[in-house]
C-alpha positions in Angstrom: 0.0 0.0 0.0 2.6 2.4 0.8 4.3 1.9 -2.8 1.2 2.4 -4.1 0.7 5.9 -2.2 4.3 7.0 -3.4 4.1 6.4 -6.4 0.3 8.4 -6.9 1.8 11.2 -5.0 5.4 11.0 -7.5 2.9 11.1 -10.4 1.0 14.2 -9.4 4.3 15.7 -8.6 5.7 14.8 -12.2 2.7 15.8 -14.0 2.3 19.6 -11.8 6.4 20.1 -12.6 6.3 19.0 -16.5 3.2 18.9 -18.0 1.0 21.9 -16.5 3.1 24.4 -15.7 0.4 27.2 -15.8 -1.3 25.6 -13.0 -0.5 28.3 -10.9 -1.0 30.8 -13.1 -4.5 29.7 -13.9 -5.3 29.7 -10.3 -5.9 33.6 -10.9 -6.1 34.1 -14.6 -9.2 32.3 -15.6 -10.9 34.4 -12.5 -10.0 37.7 -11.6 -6.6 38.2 -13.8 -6.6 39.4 -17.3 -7.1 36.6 -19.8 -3.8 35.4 -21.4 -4.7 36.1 -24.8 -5.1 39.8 -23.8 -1.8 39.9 -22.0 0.0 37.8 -25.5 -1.6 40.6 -27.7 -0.2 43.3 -25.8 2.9 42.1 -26.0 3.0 41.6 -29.3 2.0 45.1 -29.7 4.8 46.2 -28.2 7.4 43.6 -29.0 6.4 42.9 -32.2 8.1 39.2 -32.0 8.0 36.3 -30.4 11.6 36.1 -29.4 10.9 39.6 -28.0 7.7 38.8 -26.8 9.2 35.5 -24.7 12.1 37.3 -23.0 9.7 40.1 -21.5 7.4 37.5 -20.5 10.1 35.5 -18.7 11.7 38.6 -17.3 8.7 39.7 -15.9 7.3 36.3 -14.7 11.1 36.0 -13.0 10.5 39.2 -11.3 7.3 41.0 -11.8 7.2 44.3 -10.5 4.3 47.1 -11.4 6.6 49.0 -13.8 7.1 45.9 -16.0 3.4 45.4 -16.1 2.4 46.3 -19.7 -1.2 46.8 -18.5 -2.5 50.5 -18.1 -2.3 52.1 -15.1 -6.1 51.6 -14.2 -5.8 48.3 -14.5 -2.5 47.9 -12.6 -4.8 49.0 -9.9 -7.4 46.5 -10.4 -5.8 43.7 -11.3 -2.4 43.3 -10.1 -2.3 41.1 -6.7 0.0 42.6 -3.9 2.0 39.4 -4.2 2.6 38.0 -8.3 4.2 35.0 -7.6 7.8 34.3 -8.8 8.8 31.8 -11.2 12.4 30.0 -11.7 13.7 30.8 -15.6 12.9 27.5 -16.5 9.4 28.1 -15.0 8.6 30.8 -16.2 10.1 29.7 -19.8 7.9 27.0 -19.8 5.1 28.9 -19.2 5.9 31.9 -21.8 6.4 29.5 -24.2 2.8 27.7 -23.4 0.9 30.9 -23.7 2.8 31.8 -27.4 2.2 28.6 -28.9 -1.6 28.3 -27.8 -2.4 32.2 -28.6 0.3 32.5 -31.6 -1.9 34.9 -34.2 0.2 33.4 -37.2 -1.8 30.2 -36.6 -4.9 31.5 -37.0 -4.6 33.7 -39.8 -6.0 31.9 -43.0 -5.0 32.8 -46.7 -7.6 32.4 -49.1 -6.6 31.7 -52.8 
C-alpha cells in the first residue's frame, strides 16, 4: 500500500512540474486576472516578435514588478495582486512559451486563394 501511495503522489508531482506548468497561473487568470490572450496581444504590440515577446514575458514572470506590467495604469490598480508569484527561468520559460504557442496569431490567420 505504501508503494502504491508513493508512487500516486510521484505522479501528481511529475505531471504539476512537467506537464502543466500554468497551473498556478491559472489559479488567478481564468478568475479575476486578465485573460492570457489579452496579455499575449499586448505584448505583441509592443514587441512585435516572439523572441521579443518570450524574454519580457520570462523577465517579468522572473521578477514582476508594477513598472514591467504592460497593462495601463487603471488596471494595474485593479488587477495586479499585492503578491505575483515568482517563477524560476525554467518556469517561467515553460510557461511563456505555453501561452505563445496556444495564442500565436500566425496560426490563425487563413490565406484564401
Amino acid at each position: 500500500m505504501g508503494k502504491i501511495g508513493f508512487l500516486l503522489i510521484f505522479s501528481v508531482m511529475f505531471s504539476f512540474a512537467t506537464g502543466d506548468v500554468l497551473r498556478q497561473c491559472n489559479l488567478c487568470h481564468e478568475k479575476k486576472s486578465p485573460p492570457f490572450n489579452m496579455i499575449y496581444k499586448k505584448y505583441l504590440l509592443i514587441y512585435s516578435s516572439k523572441k521579443g515577446v518570450e524574454k519580457a514575458m520570462t523577465d517579468f514572470l522572473i521578477n514582476p514588478t508594477l513598472k514591467k506590467s504592460l497593462l495601463p495604469k487603471e488596471m494595474k490598480k485593479r488587477f495586479f495582486p499585492q503578491e505575483h508569484p515568482k517563477f524560476k527561468k525554467s518556469e517561467a520559460k515553460k510557461a511563456v512559451k505555453k501561452i505563445v504557442e496556444e495564442y500565436d496569431l500566425i496560426k490563425r490567420i487563413k490565406i484564401i486563394k
